[in-house]
Biopython code that builds the backbone (N, CA, C, O; Angstrom):
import numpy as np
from Bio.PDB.StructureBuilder import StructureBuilder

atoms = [
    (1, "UNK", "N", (-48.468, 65.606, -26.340)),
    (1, "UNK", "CA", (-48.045, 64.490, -27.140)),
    (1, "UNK", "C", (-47.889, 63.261, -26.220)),
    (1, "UNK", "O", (-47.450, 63.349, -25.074)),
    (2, "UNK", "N", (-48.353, 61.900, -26.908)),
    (2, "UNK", "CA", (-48.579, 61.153, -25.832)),
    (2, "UNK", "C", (-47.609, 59.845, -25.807)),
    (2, "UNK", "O", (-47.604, 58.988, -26.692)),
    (3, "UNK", "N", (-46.935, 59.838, -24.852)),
    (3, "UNK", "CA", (-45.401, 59.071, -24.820)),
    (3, "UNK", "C", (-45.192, 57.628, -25.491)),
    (3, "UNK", "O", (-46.025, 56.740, -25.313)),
    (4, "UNK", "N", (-44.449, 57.503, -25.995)),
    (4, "UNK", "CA", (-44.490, 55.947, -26.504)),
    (4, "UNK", "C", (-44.764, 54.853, -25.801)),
    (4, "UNK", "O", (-44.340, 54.890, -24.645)),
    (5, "UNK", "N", (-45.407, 53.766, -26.160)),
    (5, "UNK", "CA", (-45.248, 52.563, -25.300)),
    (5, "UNK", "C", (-44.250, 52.163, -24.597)),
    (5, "UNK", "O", (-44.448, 51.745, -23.456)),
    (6, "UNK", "N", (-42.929, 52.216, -25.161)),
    (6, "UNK", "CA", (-41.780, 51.571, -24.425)),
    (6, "UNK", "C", (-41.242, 52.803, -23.044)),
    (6, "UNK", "O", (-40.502, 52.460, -22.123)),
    (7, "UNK", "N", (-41.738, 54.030, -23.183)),
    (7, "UNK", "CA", (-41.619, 54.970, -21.990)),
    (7, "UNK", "C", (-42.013, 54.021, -20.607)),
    (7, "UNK", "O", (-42.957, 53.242, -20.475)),
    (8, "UNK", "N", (-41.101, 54.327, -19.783)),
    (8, "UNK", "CA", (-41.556, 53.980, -18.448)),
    (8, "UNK", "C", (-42.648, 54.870, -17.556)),
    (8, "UNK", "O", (-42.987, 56.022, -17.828)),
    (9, "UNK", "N", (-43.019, 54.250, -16.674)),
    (9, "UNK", "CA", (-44.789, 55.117, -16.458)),
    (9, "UNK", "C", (-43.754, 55.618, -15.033)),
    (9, "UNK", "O", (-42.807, 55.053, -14.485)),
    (10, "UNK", "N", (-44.388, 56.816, -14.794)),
    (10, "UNK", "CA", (-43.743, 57.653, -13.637)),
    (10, "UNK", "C", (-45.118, 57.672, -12.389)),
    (10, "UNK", "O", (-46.111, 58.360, -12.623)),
    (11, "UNK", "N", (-45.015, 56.834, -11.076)),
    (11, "UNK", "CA", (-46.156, 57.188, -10.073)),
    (11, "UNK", "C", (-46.046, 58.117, -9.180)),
    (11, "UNK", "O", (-45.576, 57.820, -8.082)),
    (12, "UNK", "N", (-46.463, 59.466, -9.466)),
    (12, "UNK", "CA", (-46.685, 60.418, -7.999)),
    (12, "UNK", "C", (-46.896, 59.369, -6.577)),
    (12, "UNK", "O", (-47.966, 58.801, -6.355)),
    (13, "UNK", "N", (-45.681, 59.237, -5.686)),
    (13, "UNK", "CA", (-45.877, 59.599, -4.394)),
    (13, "UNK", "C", (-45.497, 60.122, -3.131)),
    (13, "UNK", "O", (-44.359, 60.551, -2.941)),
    (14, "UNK", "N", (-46.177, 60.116, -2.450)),
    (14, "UNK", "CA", (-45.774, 61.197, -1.699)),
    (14, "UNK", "C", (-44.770, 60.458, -0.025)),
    (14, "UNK", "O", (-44.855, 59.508, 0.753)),
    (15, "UNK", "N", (-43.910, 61.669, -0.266)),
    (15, "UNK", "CA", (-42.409, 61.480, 0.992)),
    (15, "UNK", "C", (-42.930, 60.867, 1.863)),
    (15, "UNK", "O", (-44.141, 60.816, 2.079)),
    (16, "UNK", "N", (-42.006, 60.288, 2.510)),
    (16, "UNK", "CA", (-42.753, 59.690, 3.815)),
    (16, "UNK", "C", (-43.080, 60.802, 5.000)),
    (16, "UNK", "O", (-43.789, 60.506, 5.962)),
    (17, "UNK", "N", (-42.694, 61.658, 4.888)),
    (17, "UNK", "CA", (-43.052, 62.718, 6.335)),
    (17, "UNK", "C", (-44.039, 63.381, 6.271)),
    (17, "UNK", "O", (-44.251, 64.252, 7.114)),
    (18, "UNK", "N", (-45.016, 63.100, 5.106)),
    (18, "UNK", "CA", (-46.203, 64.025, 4.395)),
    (18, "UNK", "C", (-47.266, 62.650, 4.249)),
    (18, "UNK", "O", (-48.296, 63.104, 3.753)),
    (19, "UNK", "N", (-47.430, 61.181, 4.476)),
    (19, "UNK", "CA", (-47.576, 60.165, 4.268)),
    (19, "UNK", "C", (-48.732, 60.409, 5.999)),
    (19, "UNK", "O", (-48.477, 61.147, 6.950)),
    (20, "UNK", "N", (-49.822, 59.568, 5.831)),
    (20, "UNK", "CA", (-50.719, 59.814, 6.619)),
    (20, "UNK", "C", (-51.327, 58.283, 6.727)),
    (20, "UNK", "O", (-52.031, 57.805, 5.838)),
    (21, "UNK", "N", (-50.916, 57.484, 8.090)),
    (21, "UNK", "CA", (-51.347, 56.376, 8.459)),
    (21, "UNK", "C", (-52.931, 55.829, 8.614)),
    (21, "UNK", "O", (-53.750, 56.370, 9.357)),
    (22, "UNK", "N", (-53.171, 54.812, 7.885)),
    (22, "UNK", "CA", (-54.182, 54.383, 7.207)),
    (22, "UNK", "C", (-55.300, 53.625, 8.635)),
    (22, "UNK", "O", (-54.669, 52.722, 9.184)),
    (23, "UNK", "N", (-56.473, 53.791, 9.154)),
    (23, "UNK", "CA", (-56.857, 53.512, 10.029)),
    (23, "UNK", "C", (-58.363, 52.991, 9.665)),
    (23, "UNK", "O", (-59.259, 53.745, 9.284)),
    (24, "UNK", "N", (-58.496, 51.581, 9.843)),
    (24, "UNK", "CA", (-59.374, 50.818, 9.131)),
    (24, "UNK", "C", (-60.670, 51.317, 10.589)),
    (24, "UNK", "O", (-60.551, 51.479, 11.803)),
    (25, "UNK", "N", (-61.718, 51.400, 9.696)),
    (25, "UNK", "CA", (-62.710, 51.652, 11.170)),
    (25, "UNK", "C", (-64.070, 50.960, 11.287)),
    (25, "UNK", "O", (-65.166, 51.072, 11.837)),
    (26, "UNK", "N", (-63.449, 50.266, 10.544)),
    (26, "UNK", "CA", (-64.512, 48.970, 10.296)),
    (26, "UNK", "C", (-63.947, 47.537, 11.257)),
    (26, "UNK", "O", (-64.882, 46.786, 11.531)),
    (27, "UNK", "N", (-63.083, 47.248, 11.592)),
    (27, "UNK", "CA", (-62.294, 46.755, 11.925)),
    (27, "UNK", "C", (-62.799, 46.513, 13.549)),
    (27, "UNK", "O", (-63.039, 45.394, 14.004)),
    (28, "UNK", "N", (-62.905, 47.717, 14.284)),
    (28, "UNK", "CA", (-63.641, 47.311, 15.630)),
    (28, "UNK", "C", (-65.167, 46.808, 15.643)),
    (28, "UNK", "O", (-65.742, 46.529, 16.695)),
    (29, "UNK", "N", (-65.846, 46.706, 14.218)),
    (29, "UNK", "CA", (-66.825, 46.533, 14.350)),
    (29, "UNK", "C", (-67.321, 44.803, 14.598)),
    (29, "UNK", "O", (-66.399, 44.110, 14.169)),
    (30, "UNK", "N", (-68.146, 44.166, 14.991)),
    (30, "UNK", "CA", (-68.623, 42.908, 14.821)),
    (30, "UNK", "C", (-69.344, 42.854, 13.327)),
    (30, "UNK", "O", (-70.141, 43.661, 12.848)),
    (31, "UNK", "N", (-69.074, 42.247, 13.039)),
    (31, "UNK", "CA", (-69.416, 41.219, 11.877)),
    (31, "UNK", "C", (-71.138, 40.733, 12.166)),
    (31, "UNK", "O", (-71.185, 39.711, 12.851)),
    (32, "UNK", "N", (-72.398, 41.233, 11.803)),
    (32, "UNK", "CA", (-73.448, 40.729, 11.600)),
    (32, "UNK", "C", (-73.993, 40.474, 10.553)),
    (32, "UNK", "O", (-73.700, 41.126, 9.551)),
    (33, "UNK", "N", (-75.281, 39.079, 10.491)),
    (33, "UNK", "CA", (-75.717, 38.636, 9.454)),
    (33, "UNK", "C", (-77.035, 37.955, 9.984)),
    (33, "UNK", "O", (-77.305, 37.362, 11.028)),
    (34, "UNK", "N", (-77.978, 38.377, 8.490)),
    (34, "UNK", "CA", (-79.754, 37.521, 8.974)),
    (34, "UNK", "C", (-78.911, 35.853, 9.159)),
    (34, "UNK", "O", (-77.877, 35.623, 8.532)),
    (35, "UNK", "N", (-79.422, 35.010, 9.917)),
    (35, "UNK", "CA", (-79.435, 33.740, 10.019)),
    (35, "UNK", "C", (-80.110, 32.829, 10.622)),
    (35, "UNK", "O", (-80.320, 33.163, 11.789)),
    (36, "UNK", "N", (-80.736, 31.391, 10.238)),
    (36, "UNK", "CA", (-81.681, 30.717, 11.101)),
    (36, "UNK", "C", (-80.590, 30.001, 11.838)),
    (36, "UNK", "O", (-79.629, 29.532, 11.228)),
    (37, "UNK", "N", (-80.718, 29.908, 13.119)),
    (37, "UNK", "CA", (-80.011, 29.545, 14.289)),
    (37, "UNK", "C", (-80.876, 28.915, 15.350)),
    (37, "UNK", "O", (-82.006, 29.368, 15.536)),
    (38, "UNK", "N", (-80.430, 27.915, 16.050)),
    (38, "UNK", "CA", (-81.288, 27.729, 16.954)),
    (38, "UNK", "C", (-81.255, 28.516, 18.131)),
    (38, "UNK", "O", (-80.248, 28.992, 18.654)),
    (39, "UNK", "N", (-82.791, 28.651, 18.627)),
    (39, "UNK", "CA", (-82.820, 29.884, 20.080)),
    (39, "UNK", "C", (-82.124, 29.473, 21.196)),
    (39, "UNK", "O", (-81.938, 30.315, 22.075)),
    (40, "UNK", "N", (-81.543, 27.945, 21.401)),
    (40, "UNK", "CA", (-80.583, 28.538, 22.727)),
    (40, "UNK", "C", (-79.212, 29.095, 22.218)),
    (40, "UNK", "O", (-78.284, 28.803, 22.973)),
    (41, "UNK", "N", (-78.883, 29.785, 21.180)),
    (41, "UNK", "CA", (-78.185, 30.276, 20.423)),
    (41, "UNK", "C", (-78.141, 31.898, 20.688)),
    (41, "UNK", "O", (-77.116, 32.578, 20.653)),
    (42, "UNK", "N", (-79.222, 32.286, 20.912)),
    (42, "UNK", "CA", (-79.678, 33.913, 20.602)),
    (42, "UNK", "C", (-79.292, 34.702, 22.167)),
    (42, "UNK", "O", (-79.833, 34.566, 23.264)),
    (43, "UNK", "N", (-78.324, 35.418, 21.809)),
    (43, "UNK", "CA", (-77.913, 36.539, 23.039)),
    (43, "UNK", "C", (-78.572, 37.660, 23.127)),
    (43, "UNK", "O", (-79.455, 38.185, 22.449)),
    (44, "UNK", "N", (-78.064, 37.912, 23.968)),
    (44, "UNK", "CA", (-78.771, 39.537, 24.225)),
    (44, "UNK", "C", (-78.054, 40.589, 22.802)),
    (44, "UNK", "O", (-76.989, 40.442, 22.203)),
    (45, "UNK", "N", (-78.895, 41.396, 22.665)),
    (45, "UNK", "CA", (-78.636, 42.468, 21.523)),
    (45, "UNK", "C", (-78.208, 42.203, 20.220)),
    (45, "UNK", "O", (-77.500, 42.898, 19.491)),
    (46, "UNK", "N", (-79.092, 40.331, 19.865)),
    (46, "UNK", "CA", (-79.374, 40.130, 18.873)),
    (46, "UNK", "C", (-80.853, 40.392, 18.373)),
    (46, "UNK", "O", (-81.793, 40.511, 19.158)),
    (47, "UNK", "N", (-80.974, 40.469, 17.021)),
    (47, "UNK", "CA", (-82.388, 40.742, 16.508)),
    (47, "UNK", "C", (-82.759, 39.869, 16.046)),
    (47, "UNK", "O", (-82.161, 39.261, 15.158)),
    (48, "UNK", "N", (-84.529, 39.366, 16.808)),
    (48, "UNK", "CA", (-84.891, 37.954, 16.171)),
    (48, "UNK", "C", (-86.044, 38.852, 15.407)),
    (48, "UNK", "O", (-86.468, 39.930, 15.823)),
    (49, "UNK", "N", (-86.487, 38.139, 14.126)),
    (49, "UNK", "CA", (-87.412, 38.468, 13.187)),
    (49, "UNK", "C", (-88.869, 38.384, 13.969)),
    (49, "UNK", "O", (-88.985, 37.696, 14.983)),
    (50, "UNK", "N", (-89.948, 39.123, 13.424)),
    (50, "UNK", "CA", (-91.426, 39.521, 14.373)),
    (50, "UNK", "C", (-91.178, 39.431, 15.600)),
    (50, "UNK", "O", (-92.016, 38.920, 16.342)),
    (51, "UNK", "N", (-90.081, 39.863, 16.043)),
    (51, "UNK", "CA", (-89.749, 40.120, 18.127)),
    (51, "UNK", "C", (-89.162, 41.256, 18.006)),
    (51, "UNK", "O", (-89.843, 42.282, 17.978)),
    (52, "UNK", "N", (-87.792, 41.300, 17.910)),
    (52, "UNK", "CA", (-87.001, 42.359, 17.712)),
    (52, "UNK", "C", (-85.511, 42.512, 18.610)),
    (52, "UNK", "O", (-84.628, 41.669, 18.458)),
    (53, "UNK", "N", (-85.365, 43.500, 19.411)),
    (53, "UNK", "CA", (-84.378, 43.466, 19.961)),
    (53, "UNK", "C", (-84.188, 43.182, 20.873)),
    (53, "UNK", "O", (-84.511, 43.919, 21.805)),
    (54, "UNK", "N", (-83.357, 41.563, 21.175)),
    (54, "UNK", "CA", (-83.371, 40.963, 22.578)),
    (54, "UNK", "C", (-82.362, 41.432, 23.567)),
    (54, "UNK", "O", (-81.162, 41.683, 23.454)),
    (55, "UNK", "N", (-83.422, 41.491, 24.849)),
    (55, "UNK", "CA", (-82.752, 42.335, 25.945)),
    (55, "UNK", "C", (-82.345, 41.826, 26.931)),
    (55, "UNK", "O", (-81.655, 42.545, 27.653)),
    (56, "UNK", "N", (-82.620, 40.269, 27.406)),
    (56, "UNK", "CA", (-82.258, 39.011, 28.003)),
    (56, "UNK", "C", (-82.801, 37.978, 27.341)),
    (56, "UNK", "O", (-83.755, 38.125, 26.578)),
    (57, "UNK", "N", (-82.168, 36.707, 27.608)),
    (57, "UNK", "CA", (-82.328, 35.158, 27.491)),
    (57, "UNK", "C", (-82.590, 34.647, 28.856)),
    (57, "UNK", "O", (-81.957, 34.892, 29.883)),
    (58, "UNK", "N", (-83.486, 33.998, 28.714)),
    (58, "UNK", "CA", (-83.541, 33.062, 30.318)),
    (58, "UNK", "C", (-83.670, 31.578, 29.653)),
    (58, "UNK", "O", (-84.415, 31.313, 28.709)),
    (59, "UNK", "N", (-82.660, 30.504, 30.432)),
    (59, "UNK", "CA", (-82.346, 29.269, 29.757)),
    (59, "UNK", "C", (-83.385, 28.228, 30.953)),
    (59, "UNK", "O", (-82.857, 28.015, 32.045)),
    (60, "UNK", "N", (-84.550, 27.735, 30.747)),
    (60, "UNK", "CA", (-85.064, 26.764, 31.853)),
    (60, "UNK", "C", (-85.063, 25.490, 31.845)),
    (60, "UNK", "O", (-85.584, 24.891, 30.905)),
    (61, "UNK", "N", (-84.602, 24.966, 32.669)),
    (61, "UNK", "CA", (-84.720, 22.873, 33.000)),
    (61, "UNK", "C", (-86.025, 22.520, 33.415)),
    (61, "UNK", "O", (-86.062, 22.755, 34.623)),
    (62, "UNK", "N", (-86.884, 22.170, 33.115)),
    (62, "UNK", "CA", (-87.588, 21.148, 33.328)),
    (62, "UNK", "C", (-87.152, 19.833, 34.340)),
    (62, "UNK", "O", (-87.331, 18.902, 33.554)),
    (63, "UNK", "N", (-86.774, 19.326, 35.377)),
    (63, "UNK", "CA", (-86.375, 18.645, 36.364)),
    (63, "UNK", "C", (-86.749, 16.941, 36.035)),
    (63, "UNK", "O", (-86.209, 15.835, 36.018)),
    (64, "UNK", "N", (-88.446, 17.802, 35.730)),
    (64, "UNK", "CA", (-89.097, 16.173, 35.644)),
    (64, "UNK", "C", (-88.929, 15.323, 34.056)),
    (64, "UNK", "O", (-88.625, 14.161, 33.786)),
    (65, "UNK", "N", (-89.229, 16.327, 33.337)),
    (65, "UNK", "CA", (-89.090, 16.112, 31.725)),
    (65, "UNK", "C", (-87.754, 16.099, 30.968)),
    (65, "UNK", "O", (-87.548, 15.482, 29.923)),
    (66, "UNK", "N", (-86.860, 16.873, 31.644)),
    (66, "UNK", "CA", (-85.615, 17.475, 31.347)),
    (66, "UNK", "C", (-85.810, 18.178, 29.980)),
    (66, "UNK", "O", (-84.874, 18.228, 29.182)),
    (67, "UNK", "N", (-86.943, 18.685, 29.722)),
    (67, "UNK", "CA", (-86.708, 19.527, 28.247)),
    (67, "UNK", "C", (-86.631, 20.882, 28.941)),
    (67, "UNK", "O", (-87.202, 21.352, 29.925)),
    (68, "UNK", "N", (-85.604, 21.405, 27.967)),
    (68, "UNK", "CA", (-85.329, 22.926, 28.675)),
    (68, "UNK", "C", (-86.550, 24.073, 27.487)),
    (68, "UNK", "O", (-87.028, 23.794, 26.387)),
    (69, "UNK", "N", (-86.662, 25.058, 28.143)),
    (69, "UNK", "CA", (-87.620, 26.100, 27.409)),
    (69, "UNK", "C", (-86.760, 27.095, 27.763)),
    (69, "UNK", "O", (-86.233, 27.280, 28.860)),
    (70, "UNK", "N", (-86.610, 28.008, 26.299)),
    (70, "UNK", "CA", (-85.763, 29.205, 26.318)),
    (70, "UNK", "C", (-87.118, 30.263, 26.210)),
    (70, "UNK", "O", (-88.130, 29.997, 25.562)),
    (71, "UNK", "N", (-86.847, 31.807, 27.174)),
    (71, "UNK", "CA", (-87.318, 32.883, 27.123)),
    (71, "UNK", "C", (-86.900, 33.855, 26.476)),
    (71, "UNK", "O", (-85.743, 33.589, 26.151)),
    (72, "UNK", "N", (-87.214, 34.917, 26.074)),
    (72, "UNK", "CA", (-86.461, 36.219, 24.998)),
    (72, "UNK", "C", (-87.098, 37.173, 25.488)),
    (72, "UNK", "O", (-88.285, 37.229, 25.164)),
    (73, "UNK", "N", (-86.550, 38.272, 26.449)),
    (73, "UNK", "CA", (-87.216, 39.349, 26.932)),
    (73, "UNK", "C", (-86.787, 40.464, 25.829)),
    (73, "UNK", "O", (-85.643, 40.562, 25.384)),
    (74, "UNK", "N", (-87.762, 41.200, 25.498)),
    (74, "UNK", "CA", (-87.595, 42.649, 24.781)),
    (74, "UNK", "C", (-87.694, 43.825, 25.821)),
    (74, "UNK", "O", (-88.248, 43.797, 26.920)),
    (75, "UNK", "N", (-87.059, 44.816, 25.245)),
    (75, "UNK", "CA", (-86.849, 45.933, 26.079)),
    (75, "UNK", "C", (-88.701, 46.186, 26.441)),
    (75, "UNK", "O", (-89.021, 45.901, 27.595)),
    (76, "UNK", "N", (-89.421, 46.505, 25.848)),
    (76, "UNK", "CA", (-90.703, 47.116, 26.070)),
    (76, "UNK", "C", (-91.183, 45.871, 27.006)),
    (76, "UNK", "O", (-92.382, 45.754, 26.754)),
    (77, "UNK", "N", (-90.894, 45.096, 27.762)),
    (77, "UNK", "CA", (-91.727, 44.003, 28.598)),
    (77, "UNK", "C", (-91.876, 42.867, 27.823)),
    (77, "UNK", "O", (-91.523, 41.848, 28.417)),
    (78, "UNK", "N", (-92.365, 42.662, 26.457)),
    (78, "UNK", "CA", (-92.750, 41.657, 25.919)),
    (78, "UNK", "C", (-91.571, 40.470, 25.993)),
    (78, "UNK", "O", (-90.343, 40.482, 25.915)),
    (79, "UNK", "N", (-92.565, 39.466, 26.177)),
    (79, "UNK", "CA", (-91.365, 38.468, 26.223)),
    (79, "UNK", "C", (-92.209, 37.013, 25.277)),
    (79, "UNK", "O", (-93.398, 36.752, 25.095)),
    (80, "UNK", "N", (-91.012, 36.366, 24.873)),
    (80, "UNK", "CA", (-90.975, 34.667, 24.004)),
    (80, "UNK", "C", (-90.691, 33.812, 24.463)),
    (80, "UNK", "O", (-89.494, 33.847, 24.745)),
    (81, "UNK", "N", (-91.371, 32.563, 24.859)),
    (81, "UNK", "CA", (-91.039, 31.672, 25.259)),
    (81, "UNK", "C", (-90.981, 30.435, 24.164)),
    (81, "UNK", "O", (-92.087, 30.330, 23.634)),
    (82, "UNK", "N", (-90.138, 29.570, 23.714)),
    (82, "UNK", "CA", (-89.930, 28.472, 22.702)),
    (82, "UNK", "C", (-89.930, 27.082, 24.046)),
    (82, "UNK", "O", (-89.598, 27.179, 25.227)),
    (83, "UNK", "N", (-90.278, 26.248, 23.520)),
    (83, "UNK", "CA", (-90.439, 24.922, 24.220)),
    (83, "UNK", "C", (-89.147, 24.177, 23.301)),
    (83, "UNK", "O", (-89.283, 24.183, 22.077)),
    (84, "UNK", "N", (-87.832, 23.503, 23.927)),
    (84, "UNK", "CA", (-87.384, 23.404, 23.301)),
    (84, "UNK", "C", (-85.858, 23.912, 22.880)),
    (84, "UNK", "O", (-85.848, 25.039, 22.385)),
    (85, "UNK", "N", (-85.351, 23.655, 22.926)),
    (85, "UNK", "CA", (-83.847, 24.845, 22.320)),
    (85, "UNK", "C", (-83.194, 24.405, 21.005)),
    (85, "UNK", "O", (-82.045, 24.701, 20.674)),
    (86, "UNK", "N", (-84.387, 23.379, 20.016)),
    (86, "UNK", "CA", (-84.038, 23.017, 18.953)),
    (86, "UNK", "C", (-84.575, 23.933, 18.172)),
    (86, "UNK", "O", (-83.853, 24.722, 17.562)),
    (87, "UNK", "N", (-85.727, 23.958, 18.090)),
    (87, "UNK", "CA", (-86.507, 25.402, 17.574)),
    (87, "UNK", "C", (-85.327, 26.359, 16.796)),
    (87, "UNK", "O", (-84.243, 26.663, 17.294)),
    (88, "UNK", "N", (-85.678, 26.641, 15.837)),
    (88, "UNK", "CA", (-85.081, 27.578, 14.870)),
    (88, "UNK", "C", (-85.547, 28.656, 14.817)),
    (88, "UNK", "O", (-86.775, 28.575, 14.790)),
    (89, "UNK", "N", (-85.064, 30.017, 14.778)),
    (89, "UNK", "CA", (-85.475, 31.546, 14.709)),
    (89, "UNK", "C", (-84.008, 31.875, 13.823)),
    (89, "UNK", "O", (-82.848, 31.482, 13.701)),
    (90, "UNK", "N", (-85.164, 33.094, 13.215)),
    (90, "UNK", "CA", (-84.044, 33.587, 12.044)),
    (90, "UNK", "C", (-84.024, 35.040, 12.798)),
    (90, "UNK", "O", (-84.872, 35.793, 13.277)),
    (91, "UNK", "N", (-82.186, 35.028, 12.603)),
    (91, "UNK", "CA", (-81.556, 36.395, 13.925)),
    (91, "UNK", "C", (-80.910, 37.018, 12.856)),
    (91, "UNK", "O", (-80.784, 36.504, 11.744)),
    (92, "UNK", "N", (-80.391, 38.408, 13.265)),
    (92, "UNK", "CA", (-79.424, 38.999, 12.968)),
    (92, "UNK", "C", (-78.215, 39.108, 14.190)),
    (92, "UNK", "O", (-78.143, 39.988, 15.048)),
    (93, "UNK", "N", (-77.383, 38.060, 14.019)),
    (93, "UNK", "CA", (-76.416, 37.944, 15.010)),
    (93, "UNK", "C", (-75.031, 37.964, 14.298)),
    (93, "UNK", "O", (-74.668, 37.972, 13.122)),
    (94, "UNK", "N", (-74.336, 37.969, 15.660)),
    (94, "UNK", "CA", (-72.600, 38.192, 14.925)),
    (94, "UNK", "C", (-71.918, 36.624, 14.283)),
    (94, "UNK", "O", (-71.748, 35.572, 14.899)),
    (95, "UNK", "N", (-71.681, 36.884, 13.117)),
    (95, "UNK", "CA", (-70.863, 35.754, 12.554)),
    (95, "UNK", "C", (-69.692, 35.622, 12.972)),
    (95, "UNK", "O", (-68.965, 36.550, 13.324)),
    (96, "UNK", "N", (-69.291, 33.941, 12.966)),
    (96, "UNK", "CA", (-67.794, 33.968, 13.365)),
    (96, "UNK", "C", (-67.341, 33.930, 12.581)),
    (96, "UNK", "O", (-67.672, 33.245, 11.613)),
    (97, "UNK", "N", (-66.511, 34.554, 12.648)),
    (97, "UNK", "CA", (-64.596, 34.646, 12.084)),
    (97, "UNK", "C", (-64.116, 32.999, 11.210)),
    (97, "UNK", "O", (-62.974, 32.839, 10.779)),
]
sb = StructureBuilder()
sb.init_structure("model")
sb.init_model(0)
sb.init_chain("A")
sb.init_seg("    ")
for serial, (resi, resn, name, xyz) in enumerate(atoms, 1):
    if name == "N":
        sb.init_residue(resn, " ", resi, " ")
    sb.init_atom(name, np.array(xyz, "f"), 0.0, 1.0, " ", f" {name:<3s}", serial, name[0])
structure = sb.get_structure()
């Protein structure tokens, strides 16, 4: 038989000595997302789209021109060079907070 409306609702819970602390484990993780960013932007063990997983950055000056050219080494040898550090590449990198 099913209690009247005006009944107060009763919540099972449980004692505190039987109570089991809640441990978020998502929490140590970084925060990633696809994004177009510019490449003097892109760190190591971010993922740039048709490259993949970058394994160094090398940042270069130009002396005479002063335009700098960024490199993107991948683990297998292959490497990217952009003229430029305005240049846009779409990454999967960590978002900030």
């Amino acid at each position: 038989m099913p209690l009247p409306p005006s009944h107060p609702k009763v919540q099972k819970r449980m004692p505190a000595p039987f109570q089991r602390p809640v441990i978020d484990l998502d929490a140590a993780r970084v925060k990633r997302d696809w994004r177009m960013i510019p490449v003097s932007h892109v760190k190591p063990d971010d993922i740039v789209a048709d490259f993949g997983l970058v394994e160094g950055v090398d940042v270069w000056l130009d002396c005479d021109t002063y335009e700098q050219t960024v490199t993107l080494h991948h683990a297998d040898g292959r490497r990217r060079t952009y003229a430029g550090v305005t240049q846009q590449v779409y990454a999967f990198t960590p978002v900030e907070a």
